[in-house]
C-alpha positions in Angstrom: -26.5 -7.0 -26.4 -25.6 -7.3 -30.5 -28.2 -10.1 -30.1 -31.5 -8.3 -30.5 -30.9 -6.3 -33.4 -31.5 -6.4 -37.0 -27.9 -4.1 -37.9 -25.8 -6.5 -35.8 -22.4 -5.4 -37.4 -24.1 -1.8 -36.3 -24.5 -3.3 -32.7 -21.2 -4.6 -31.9 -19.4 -0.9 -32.0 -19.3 0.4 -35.4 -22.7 2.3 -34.4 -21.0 3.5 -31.1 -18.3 5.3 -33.5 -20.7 7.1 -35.2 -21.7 10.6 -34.0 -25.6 11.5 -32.8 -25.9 13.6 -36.1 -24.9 10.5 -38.3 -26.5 8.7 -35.8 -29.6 10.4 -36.9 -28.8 10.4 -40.5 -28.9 6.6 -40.8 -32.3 6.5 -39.4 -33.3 9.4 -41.8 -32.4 7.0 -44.6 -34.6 4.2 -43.4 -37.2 7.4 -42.6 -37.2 7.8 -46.5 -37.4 4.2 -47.5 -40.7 3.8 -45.3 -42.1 7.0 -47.1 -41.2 6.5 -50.6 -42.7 2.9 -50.3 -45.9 3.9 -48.1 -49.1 2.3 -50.0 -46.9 1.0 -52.9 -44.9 -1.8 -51.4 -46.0 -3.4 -48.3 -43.1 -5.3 -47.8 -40.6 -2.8 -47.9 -42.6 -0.6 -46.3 -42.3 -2.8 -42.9 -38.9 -3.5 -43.6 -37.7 -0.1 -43.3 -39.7 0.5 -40.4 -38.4 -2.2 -38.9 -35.0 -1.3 -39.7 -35.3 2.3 -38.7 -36.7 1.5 -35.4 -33.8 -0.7 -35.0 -31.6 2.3 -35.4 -33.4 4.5 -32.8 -33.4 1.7 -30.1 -29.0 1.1 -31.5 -29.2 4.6 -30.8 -31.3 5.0 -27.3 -28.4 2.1 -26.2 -25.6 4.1 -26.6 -24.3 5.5 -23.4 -23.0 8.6 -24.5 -26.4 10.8 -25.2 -27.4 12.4 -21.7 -30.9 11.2 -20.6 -32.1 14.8 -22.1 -30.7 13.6 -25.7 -32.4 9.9 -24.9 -35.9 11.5 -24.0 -35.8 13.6 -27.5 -34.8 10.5 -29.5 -38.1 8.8 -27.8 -39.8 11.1 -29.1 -38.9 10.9 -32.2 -39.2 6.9 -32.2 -42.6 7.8 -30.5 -43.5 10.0 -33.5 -42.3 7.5 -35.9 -43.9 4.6 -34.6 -47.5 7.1 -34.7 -46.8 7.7 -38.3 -46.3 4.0 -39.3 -49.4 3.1 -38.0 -51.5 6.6 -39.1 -50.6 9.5 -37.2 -53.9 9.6 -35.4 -52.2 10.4 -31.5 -50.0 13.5 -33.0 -51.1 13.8 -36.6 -47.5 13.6 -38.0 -46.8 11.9 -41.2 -43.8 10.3 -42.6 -43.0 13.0 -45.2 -42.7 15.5 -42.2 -40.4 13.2 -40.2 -38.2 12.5 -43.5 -37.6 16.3 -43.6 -36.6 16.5 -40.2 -34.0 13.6 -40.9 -33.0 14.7 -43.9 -31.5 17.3 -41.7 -29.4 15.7 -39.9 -28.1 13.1 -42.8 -27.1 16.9 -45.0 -25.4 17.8 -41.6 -23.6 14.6 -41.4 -21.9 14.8 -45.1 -18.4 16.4 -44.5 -17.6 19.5 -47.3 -21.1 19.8 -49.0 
């Protein structure tokens, strides 16, 4: 399974270990690199796509989120992958989805 992702260290466990709230964290930080390089750097723009998509589908593989967690983090990788290319099926926008990741990546820092 490691095999068709960009994080493979990620894919063989270390992911797995990880709770859905760092989970979701992770991809929040990704989130932001997409954002902050949005119509500056193409490059890195697509690279953090890519790699946050890779961390939603790491995460839609792990088999402890119920299929009720699964369908919300599809929706968010459905929202995402609108905002990447525009937002024109559901009008969101990367700065949006970077606060609603952010989120989870405070929630994730132990003692803040």
């Amino acid at each position: 399974m490691s095999g068709q992702f960009l994080h493979q260290n990620l894919a063989r466990g270390r992911w797995f270990e990880l709770s859905l709230v760092q989970q979701l964290g992770n991809i929040g930080s990704e989130v932001g690199r997409a954002r902050r390089s949005c119509g500056k750097d193409e490059a890195k723009f697509w690279g953090a796509a890519a790699r946050a998509l890779d961390l939603l589908y790491l995460t839609l593989s792990d088999k402890r989120w119920s299929k009720w967690r699964k369908k919300e983090i599809c929706r968010a990788c459905e929202t995402f992958c609108d905002a990447v290319l525009g937002g024109q099926i559901y009008g969101g926008d990367l700065e949006s989805l970077d606060r609603y990741f952010t989120r989870f990546a405070l929630l994730a820092v132990p003692n803040r």
